[in-house]
MITI-395644 format. One line per 2 residues: number of its first residue (from 1); their letters; for each residue z, y, x of C-alpha. Coordinates in pm, whole numbers, plus 50000, padded with zeros to 5 digits. Each point is the difference from the previous one (the first is absolute). Layout:
BEGIN
NUM = a = Z:Y:X ~ ...
***
This chain:
BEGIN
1 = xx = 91920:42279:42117 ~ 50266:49783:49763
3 = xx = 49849:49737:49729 ~ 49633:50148:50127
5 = xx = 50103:50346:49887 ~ 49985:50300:50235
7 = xx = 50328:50170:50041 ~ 50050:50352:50132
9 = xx = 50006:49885:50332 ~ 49660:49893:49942
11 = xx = 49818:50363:49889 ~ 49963:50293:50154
13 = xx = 50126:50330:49772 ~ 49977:50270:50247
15 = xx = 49823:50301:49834 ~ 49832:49728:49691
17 = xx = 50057:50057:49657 ~ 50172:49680:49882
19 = xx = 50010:49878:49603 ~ 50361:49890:49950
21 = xx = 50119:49808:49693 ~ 50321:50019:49946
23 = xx = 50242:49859:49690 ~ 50234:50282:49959
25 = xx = 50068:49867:49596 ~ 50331:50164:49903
27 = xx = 50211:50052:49647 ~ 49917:50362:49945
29 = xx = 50242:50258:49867 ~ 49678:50195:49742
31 = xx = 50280:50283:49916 ~ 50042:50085:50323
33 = xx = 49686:49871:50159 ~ 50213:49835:50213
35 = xx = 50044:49593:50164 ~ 50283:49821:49898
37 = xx = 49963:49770:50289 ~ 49827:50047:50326
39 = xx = 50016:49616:50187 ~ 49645:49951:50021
41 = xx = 49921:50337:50125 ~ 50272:49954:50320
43 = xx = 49896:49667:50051 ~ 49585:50116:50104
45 = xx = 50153:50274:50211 ~ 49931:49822:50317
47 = xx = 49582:49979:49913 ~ 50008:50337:49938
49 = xx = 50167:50147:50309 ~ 49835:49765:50190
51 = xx = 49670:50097:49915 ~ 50063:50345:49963
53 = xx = 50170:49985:50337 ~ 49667:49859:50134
55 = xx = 49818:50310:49863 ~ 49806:49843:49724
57 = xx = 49897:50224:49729 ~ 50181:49808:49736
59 = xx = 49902:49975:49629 ~ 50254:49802:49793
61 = xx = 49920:49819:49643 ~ 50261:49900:49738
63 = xx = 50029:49897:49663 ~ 50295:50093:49775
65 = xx = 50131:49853:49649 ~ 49907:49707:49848
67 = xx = 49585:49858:50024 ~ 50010:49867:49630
69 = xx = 50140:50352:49791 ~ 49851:50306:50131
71 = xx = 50301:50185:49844 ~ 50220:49862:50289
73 = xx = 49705:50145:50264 ~ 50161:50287:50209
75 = xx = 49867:50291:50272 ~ 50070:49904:50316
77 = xx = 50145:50351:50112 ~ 50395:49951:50003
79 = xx = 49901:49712:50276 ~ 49841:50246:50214
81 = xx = 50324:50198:49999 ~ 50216:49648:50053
83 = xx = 49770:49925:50275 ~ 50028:50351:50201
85 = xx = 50342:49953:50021 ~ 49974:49689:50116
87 = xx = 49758:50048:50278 ~ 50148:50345:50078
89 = xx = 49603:50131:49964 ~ 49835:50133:49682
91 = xx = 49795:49772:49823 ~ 49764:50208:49793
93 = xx = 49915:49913:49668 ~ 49669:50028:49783
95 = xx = 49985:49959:49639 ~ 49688:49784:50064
97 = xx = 49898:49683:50024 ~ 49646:49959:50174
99 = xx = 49825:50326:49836 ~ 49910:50289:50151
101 = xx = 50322:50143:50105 ~ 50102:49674:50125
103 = xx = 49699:49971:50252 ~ 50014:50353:50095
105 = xx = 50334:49945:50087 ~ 49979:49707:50183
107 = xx = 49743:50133:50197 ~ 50149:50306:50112
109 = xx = 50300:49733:50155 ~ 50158:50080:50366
111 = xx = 50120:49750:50198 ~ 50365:49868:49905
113 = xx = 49959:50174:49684 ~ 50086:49793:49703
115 = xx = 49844:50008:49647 ~ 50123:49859:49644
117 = xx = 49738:49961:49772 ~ 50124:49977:49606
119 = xx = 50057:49680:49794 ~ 49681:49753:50093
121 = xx = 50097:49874:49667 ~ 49833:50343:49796
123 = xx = 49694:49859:50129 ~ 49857:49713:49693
125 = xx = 49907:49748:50308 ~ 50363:49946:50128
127 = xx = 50143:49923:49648 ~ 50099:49671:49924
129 = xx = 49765:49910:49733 ~ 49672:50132:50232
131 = xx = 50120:49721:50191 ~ 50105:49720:49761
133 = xx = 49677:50023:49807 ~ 49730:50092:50238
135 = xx = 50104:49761:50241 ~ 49794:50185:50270
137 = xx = 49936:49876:50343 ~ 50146:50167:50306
139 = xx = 49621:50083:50061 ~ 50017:50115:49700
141 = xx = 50288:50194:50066 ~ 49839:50198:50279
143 = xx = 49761:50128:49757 ~ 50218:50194:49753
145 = xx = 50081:50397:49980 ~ 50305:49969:50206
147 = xx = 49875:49806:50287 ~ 49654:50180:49987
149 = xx = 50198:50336:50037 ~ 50237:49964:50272
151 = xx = 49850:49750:50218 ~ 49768:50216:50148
153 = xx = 50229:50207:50137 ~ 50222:49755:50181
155 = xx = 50003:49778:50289 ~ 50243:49748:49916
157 = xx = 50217:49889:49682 ~ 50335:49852:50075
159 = xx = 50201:49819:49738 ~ 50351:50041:49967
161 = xx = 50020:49917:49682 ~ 50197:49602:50014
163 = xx = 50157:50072:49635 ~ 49676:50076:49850
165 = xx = 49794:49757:50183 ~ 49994:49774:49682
167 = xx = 49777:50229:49886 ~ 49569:49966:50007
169 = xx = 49966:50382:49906 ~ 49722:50212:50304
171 = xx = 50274:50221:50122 ~ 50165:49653:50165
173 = xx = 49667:49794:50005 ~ 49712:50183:50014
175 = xx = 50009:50211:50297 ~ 50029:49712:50202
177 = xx = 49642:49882:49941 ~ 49882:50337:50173
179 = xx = 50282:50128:50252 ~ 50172:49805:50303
181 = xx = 50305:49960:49881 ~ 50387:49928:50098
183 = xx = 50325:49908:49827 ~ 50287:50225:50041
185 = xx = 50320:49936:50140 ~ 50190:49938:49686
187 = xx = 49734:49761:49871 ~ 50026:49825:50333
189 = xx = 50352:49963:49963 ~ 50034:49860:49675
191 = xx = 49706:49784:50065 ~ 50166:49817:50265
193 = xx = 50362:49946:49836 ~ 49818:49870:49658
195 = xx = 49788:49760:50207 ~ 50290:49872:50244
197 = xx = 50194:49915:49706 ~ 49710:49826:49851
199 = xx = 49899:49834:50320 ~ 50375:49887:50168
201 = xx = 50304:50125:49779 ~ 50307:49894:50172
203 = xx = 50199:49758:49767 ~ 50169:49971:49739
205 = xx = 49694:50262:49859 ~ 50139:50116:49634
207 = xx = 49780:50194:49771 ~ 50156:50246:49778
209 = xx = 49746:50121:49682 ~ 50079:50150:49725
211 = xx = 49903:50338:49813 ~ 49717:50092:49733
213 = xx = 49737:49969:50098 ~ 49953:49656:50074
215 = xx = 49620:49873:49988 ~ 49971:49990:50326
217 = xx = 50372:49860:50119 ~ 49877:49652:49828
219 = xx = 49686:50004:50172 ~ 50199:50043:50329
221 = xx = 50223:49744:49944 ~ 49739:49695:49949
223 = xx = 49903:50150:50309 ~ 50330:50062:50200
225 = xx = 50161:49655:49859 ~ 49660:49791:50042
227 = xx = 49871:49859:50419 ~ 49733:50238:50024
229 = xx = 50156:50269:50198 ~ 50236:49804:50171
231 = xx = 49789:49983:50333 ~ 49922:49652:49948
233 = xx = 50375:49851:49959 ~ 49962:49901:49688
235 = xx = 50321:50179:49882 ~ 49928:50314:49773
237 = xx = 50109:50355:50144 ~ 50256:50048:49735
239 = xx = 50339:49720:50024 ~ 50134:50118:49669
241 = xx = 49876:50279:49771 ~ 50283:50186:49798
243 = xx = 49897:50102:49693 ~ 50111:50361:49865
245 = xx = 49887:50263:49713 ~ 49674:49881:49760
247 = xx = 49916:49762:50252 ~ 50315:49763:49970
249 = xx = 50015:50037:49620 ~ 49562:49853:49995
251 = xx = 50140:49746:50178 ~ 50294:49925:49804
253 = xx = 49761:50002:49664 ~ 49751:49782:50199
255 = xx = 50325:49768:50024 ~ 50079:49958:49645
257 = xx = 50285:50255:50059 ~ 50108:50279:49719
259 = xx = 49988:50306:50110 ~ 50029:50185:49658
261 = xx = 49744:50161:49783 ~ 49995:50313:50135
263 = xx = 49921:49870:50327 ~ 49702:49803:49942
265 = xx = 49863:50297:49766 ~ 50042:50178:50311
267 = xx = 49766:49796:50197 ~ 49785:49968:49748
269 = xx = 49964:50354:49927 ~ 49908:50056:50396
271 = xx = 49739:49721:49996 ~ 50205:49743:50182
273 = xx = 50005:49729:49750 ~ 49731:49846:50205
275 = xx = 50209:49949:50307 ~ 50205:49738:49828
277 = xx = 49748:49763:50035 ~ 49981:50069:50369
279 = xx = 50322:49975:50007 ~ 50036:49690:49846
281 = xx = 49773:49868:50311 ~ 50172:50157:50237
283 = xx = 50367:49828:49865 ~ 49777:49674:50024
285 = xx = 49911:50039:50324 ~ 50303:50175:50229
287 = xx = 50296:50022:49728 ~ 50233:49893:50300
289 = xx = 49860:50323:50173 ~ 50083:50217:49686
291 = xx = 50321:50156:49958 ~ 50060:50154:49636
293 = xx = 50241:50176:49811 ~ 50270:49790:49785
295 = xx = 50168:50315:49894 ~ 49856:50378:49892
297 = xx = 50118:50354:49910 ~ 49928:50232:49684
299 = xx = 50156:50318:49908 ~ 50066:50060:49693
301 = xx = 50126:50348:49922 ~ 49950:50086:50357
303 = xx = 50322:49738:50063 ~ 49869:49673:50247
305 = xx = 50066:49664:49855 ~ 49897:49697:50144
307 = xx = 49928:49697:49849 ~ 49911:49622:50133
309 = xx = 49666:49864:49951 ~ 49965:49809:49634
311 = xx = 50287:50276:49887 ~ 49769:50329:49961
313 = xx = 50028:50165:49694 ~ 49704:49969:49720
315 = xx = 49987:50411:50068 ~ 50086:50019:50350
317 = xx = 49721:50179:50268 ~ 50096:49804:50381
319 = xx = 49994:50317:50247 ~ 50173:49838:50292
321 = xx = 50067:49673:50159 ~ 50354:49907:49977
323 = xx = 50318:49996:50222 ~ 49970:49621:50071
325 = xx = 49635:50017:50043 ~ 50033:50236:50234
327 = xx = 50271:49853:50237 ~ 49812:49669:50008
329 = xx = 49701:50258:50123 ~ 50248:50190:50237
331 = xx = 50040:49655:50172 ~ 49666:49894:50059
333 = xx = 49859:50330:50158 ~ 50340:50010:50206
335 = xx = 49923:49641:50146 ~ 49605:50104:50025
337 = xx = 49824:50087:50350 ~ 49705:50191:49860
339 = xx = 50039:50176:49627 ~ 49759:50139:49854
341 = xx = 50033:50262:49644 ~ 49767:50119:49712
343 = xx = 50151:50137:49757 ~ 50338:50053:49859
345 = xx = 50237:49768:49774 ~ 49968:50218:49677
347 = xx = 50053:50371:49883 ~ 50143:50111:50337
349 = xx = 49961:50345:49900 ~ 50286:49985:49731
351 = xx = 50353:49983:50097 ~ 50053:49706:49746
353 = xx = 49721:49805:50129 ~ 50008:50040:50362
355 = xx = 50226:49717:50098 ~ 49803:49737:50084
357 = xx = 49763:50235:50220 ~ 50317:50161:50151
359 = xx = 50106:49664:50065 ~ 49672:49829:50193
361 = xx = 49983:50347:50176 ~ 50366:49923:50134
363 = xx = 49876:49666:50108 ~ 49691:50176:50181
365 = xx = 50242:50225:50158 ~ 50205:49737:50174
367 = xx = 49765:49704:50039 ~ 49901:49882:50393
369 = xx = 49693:49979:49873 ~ 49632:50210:50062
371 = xx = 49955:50149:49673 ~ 49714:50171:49853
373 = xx = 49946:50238:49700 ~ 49709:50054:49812
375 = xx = 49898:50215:49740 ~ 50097:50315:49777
377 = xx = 50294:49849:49807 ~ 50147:49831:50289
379 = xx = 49999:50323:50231 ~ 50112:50231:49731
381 = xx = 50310:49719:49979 ~ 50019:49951:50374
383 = xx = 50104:50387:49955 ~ 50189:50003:49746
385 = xx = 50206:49720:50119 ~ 50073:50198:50382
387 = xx = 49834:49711:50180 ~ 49702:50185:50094
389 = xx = 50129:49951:50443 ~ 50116:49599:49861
391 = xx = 49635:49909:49963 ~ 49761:49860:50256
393 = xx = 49648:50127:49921 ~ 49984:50164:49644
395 = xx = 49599:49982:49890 ~ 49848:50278:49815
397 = xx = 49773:49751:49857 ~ 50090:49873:49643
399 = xx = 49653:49860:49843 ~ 49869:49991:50319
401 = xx = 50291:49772:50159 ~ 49982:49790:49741
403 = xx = 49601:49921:49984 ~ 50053:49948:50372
405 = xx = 50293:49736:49931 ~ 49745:49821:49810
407 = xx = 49782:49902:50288 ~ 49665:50208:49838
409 = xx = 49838:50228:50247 ~ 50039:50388:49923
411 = xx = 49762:50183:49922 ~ 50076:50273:50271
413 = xx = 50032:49744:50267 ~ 49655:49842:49951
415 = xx = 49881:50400:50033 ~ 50137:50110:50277
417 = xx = 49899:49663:50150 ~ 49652:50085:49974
419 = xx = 50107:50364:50089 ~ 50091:49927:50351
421 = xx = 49703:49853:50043 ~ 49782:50292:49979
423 = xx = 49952:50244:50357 ~ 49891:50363:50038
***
């Protein structure tokens, strides 16, 4: 047992049918019904053979697409193929969710035999806005269809599931309130990096956030810059936040800085404008632990030009940090013990934008220093970038990682703490 959670070492599989979530989330190829990406399904390999290995009669349950737009939702099926290649075992597949077909085939399970169940996400109760407006209990939880349904037929529910584990949906939390439950290996893993750098981050510690979405990243850093987490030091975790992407340029407008029209429409238009007042408090508070940009990219007619802070154009959209911006940043995370990344500098995906990411991934690549990635964004750059073997731990977890960061218990946690409670 870790962080009074039951870990496979604590269960026992052998001939049980075992409930495992899984977050196997990946950009899918609809044309050709294929995954454009397959990180997250590698990295819960280990859970899988191991329980498998054990002879459970194993059940997985994933979501895929986005939980706001249904249109994004996606089967399941090209996983199951991903995943019997991986295990070098067939991993049948059911177009079914927790119906009829599901249970019959669950219950007609061998030993070692593995089972993909489609998208928990088809089913109303896992979507996003079941759970933002109904705000049920994890009692609760254990009372709707898909709990009802599948818990019968199991004897334990491990969660594998660290990326998701944000999440207060019953396919992560409710099956906890009736089964003894476990964590997987991979949760286990990223469990204990994320809390070791929270808990004792060898120093110089240097947070790196930038990216989109970025509610959540200046929630973290009152938390990560503030004495809370700092084991009772009274240092924050974070020595020096560098500031990248939408996140540097709410700061910067927090500051007083220009950072063009376009920019601030921008944030507006994604329902950031709010963070500048956060900002603001956060600049009052630890602006000597707040690195920002002084200079910025566009590209106009595909072409990169750079301009200094105060020298945007009226019509100019900031995609990048610039070249100085980004050597300052090189320097820091080289002369860093412990660095830790959410989210890239700007549009890393275009060829005139990509600088500044290329650029802090160089720095990751050659820094002493333990460094951590977290999030879609980042790993998708960490790819692109060849630095994939440069890393130290790279997290599946992006929202996840972040509410974490913030010092909040998750909801998954607090279940499967009450999970491994419960004995048959």
């Amino acid at each position: 047992m870790r962080f009074g959670i039951n870990t496979l070492d604590d269960i026992e599989v052998n001939g049980k049918t075992v409930l495992c979530r899984v977050d196997i989330n990946q950009p899918v190829d609809k044309a050709a019904g294929t995954l454009k990406d397959t990180t997250r399904i590698e990295a819960c390999i280990p859970t899988l053979k191991e329980l498998s290995g054990k002879g459970a009669k194993l059940v997985l349950l994933a979501h895929q697409g986005s939980d706001i737009e249904y249109k994004n939702f996606w089967t399941t099926e090209p996983h199951a193929k991903v995943l019997s290649g991986l295990l070098g075992k067939e991993v049948r597949f059911i177009d079914d969710v927790c119906g009829p077909a599901a249970r019959g085939a669950i219950t007609a399970l061998k030993s070692g035999e593995i089972l993909l169940l489609d998208n928990v996400r088809f089913v109303s109760e896992e979507q996003t806005l079941f759970e933002t407006k109904l705000l049920l209990s994890h009692e609760e939880q254990a009372k709707t269809l898909l709990v009802r349904k599948l818990a019968p037929l199991a004897d334990l529910y491990v969660c594998d599931a660290f990326a998701a584990s944000h999440r207060d949906q019953p396919s992560l939390c409710g099956f906890e309130q009736i089964l003894p439950s476990a964590m997987g290996r991979l949760f286990e893993e990223e469990f204990c990096v994320i809390s070791g750098i929270m808990e004792k981050p060898a120093r110089p510690c240097v947070f790196v956030l930038g990216g989109a979405k970025i509610s959540d990243a200046f929630l973290m850093m009152n938390a990560v810059l503030g004495s809370r987490n700092s084991g009772g030091t009274g240092d924050g975790v974070a020595d020096m936040v560098l500031a990248g992407g939408l996140v540097g340029e709410v700061l910067l407008w927090a500051d007083g800085k220009d950072i063009g029209e376009p920019a601030r429409a921008f944030i507006k238009k994604e329902g950031y404008a709010d963070l500048v007042d956060t900002a603001k408090d956060l600049l009052a508070k630890y602006r000597n632990k707040i690195s920002m940009p002084g200079d910025f990219a566009a590209s106009p007619g595909g072409k990169r030009v750079e301009y200094k802070l105060g020298s945007i154009p009226a019509d100019a959209l900031v995609l990048d940090i610039g070249t100085e911006t980004a050597k300052r940043y090189q320097e820091q995370i080289r002369s860093a013990k412990t660095v830790f990344v959410n989210g890239p500098m700007g549009v890393f995906e275009e060829a005139a934008t990509e600088l500044g990411s290329r650029m802090i991934w160089d720095a990751l690549g050659d820094t002493g220093a333990y460094t951590v990635i977290g999030g879609g964004d980042s790993i998708t750059a960490t790819k692109k970038f060849g630095k994939t073997k440069d890393i130290s731990y790279i997290c599946t977890g992006g929202g996840a990682l972040i509410r974490f960061l913030t010092g909040d218990e998750l909801p998954v946690v607090k279940a499967l703490r009450h999970g491994s409670k419960i004995k048959r």
